[in-house]
N, C-alpha and C positions, 0 to 999 in steps of 0.2 A: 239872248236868253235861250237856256235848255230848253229840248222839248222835253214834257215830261215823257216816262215810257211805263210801260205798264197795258193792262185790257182793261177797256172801257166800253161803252158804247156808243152809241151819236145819239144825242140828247136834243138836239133843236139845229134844223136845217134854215139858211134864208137863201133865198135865190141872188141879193145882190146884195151889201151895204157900204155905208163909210165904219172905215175902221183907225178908231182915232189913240193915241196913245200919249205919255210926257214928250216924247222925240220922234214921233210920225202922225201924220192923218192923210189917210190914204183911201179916195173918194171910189165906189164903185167896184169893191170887191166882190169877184163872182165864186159861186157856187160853193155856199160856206156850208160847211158840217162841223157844229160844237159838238167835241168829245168828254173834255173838262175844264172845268170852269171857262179861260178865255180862251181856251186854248182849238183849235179848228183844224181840219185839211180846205183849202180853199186855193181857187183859180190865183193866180198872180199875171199880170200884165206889165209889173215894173221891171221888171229883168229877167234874166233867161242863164244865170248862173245854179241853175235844182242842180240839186248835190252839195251846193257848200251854207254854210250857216249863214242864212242872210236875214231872219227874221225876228222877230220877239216869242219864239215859240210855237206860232203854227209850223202847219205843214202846209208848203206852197208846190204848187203840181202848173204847170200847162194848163192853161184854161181851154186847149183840143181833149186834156185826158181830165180834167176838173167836170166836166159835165155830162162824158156820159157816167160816171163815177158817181156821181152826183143823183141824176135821173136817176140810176140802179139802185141806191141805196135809201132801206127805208129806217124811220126812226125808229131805236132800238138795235141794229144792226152792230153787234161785238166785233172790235179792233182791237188786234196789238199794234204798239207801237216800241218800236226797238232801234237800237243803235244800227 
């Protein structure tokens, strides 16, 4: 799935969850930041290929750089997100 792109802001932070989908469920997802609707930046621990499309639409970071990103950012805080 595309990410969408466009400015938004971060609408609802969780510090961990499962995130479950038709073709994943993937237990203990860290340091999510909702932009829109399902869409997030969030830790990934399943692989270490950032840079190539590997998601349903988030944005997956490093969960060394997903946290203090994380901690920094407060609700409301405007992103673009671009190709």
């Amino acid at each position: 799935t595309l990410t969408v792109t466009g400015r938004y802001r971060i609408q609802r932070k969780v510090d961990i969850q499962r995130m479950r989908g038709r073709d994943y469920d993937t237990p203990n997802v860290p340091f999510v930041m909702y932009f829109f609707r399902g869409f997030a930046i969030h830790g990934a621990y399943w692989h270490n290929d950032f840079g190539q499309r590997l998601s349903h639409g988030c944005i997956n970071m490093r969960i060394e750089a997903a946290r203090p990103l994380y901690e920094s950012t407060a609700l409301g805080t405007e992103i673009t997100v671009h190709d």
